[in-house]
C-alpha positions as CSV (number, residue, x, y, z in Angstrom):
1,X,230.2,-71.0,242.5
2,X,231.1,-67.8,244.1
3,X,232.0,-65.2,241.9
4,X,233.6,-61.6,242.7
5,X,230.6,-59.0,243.0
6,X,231.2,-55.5,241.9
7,X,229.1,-52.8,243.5
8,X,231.3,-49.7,243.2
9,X,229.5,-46.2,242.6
10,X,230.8,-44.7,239.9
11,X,230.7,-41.4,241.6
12,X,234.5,-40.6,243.5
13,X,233.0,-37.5,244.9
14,X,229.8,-35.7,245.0
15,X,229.8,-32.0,245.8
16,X,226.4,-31.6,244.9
17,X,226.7,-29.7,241.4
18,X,229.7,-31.2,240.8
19,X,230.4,-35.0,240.8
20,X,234.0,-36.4,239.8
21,X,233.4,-40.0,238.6
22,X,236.3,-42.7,238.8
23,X,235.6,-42.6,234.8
24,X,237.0,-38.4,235.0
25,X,239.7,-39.4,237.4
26,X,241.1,-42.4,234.9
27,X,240.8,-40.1,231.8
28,X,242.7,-37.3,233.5
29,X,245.7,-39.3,234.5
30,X,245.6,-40.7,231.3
31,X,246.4,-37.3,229.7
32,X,248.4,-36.5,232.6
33,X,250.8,-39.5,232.5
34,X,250.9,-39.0,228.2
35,X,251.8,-35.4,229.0
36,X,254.8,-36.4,231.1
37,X,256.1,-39.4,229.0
38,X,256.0,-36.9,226.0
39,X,257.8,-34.2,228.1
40,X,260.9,-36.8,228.8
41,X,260.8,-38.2,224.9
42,X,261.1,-34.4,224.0
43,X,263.6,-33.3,226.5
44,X,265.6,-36.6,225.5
45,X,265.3,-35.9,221.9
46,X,266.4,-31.8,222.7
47,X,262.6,-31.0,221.2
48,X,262.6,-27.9,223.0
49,X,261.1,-25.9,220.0
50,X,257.4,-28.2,220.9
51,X,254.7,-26.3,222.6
52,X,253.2,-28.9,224.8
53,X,250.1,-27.5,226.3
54,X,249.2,-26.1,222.6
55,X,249.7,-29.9,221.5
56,X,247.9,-31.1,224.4
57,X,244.8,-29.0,223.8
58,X,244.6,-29.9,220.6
59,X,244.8,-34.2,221.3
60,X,242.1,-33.8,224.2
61,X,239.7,-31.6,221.7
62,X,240.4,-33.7,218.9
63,X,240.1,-37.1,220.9
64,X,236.8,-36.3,222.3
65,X,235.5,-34.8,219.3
66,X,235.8,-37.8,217.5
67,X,235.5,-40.2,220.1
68,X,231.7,-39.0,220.5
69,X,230.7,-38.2,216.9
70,X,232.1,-41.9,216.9
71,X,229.7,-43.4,219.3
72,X,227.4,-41.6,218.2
73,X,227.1,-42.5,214.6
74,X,228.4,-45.9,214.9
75,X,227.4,-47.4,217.7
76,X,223.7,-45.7,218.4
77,X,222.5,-44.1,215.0
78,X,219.0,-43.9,215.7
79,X,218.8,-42.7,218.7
80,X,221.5,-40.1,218.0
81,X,220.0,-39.1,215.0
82,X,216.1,-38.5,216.0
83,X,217.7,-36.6,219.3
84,X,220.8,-34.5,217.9
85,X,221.3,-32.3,221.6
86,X,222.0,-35.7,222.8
87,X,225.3,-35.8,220.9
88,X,226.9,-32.7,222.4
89,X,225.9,-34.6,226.0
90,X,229.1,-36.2,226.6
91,X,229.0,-36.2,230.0
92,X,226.1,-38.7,230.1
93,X,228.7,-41.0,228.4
94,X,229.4,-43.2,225.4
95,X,233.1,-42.3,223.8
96,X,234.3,-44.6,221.1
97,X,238.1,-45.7,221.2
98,X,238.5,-46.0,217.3
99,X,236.7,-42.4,216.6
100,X,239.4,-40.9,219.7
101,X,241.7,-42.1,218.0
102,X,240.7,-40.7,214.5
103,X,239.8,-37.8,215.9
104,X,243.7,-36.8,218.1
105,X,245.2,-38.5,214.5
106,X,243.4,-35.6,212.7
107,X,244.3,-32.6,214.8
108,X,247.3,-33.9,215.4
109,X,248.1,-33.3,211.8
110,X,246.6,-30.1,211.9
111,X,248.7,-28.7,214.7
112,X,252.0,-30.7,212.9
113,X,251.1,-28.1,209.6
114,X,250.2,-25.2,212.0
115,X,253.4,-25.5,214.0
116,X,255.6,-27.2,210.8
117,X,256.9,-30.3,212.9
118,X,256.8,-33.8,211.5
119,X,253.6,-35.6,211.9
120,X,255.4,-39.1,211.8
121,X,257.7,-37.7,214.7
122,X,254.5,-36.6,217.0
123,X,253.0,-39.7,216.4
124,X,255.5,-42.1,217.0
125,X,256.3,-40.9,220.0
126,X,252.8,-40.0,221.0
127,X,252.1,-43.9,220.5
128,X,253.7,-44.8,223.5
129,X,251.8,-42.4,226.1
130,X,248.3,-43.3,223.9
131,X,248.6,-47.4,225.0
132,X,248.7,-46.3,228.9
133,X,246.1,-44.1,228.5
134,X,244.2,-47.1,226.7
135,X,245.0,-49.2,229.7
136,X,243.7,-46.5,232.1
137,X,241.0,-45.4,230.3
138,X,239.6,-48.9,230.4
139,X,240.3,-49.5,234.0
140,X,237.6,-46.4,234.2
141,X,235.2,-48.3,232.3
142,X,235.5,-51.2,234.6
143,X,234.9,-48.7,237.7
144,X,231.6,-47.4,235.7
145,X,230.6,-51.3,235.3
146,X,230.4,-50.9,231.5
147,X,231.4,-52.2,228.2
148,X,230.2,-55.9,229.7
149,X,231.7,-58.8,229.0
150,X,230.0,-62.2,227.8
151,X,228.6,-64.4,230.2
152,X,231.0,-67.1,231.6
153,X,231.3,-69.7,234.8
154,X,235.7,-68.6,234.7
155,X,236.6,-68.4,238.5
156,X,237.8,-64.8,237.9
157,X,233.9,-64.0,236.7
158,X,233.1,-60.4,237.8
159,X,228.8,-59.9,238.7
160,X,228.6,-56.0,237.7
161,X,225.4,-56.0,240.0
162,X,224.8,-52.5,238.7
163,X,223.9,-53.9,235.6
164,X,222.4,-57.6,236.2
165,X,223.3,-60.6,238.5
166,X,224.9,-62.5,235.1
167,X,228.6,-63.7,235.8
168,X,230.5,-62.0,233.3
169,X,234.4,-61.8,231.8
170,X,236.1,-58.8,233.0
171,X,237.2,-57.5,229.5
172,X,237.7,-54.0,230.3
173,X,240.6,-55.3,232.4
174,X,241.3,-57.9,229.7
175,X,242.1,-54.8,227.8
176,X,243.7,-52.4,229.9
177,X,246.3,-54.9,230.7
178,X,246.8,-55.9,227.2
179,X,247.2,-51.8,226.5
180,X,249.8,-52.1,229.1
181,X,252.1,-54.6,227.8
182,X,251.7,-53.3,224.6
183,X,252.9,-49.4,226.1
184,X,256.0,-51.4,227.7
185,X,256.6,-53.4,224.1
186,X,256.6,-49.8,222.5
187,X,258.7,-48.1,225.3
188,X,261.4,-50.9,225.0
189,X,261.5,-50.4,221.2
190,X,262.0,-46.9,221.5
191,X,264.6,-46.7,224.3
192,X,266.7,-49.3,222.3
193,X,265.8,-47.8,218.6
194,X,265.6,-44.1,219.7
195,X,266.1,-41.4,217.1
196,X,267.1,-44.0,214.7
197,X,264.0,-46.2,214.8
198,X,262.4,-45.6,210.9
199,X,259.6,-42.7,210.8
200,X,255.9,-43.7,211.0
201,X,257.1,-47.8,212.2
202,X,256.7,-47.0,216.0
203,X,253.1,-45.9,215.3
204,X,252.4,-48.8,212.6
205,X,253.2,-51.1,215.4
206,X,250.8,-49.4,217.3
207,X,248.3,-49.8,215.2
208,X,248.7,-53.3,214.4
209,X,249.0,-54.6,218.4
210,X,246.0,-52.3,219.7
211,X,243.3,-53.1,217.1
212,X,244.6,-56.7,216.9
213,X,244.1,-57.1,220.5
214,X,240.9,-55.2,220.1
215,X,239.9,-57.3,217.5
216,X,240.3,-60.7,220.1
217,X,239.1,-59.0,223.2
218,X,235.6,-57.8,221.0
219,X,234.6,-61.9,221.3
220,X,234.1,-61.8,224.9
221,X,232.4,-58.5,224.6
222,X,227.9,-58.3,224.7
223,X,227.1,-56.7,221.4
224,X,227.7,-52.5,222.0
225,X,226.0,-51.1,219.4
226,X,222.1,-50.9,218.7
227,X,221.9,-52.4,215.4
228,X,223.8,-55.6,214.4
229,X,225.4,-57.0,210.6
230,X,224.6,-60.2,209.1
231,X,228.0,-61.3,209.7
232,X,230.5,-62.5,212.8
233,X,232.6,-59.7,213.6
234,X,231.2,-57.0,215.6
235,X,230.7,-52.9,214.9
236,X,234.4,-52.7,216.5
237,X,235.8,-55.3,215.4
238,X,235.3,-53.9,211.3
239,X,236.1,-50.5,212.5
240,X,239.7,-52.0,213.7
241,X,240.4,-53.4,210.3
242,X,241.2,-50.7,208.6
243,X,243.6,-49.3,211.4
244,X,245.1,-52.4,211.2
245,X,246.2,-52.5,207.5
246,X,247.6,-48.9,207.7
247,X,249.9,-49.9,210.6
248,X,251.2,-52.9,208.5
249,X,251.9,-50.2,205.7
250,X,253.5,-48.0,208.2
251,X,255.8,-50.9,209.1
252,X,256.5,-52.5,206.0
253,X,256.6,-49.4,203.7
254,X,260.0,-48.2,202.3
255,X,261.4,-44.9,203.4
């Protein structure tokens, strides 16, 4: 059986010095298409009091931050730990989703005390933009032929021949189009709820639909991190629990 055969380099440009990978290019328009969603929500909502590139500085430092300490700590220990320059090496790669998303929750709290606006509000909205950046982040994992799938015969098998001649399921775009329903699901909420829909539920739903789907799409996943528990779920698949139950308490909880 033929199966598709991906080869791309996951340089985009190489001036030498400088090289812009397809992984940059997906992460910028990630924070460049949450930028402009958020503008709209705030213009819609008359948020005009909002600083948006103090707000954005602080979700990019804060998502990185964390998304490396993350991997780091969680996913490669050892390594991490016995060669501690490594961590600040983020351009060599390995960004956890779960510790981004820890990381933009935390400062985003911080700049909500800083600049007195409601965390819940930030959030909620900020939910929306966060799912398409999901579903583009992961198309830039699938353009730097990582986070591999399990082996399969499926007719839609993708060979990352980067990485091995082994058929494989595509999961990064597994995920990036489940991120993307789940961004239109929220955006349809909010554009029929608005300013009425209840504090902190937008983002419990959030919650719950990511790191649900998370928690299905890690079983056609190879194992990610460098040690391995005595039991079936996976390093990301315990990290999502927790994330999950919050979100239920977000959307359940009385005002």
């Amino acid at each position: 059986m033929d199966f598709f055969v991906w080869n791309t380099d996951p340089i985009l440009i190489d001036f030498g010095l400088l090289k812009i990978r397809w992984y940059g290019l997906f992460f910028a328009l990630a924070f460049i298409s949450g930028y402009y969603l958020f503008e709209q929500m705030c213009r819609l909502e008359k948020k005009s009091d909002i600083n948006l590139d103090n707000l954005l500085i602080y979700i990019v430092a804060g998502t990185v931050v964390g998304a490396r300490l993350f991997h780091c700590f969680f996913y490669d220990p050892q390594y991490y730990l016995s060669n501690p320059l490594k961590i600040i090496a983020v351009w060599e790669g390995g960004l956890a989703s779960h510790g981004g998303g820890l990381g933009a929750l935390i400062s985003l709290y911080i700049y909500s005390k800083k600049n007195k606006e409601p965390f819940f509000w930030l959030v909620d909205r900020l939910s929306i933009p966060t799912a398409l950046a999901g579903a583009f982040i992961r198309t830039g994992n699938f353009f730097n032929s990582e986070i591999a799938g399990t082996k399969t015969l499926v007719p839609w098998a993708v060979v990352f021949i980067r990485n091995d001649n082994i058929p494989r399921h595509p999961v990064q775009l597994y995920e990036a189009f489940s991120y993307f329903v789940i961004f239109l699901v929220l955006l349809f909420i909010y554009k029929i709820r608005g300013k009425n829909i209840k504090s902190g539920s937008l983002f419990g739903i959030f919650l719950v639909t990511i790191f649900s789907a998370r928690i299905f799409l890690e079983f056609f996943k190879s194992v990610q991190s460098s040690y391995n528990f005595d039991f079936f779920l996976s390093t990301g698949q315990i990290l999502s629990i927790p994330f999950i139950l919050a979100g239920f308490y977000l959307v359940f909880r009385k005002n």
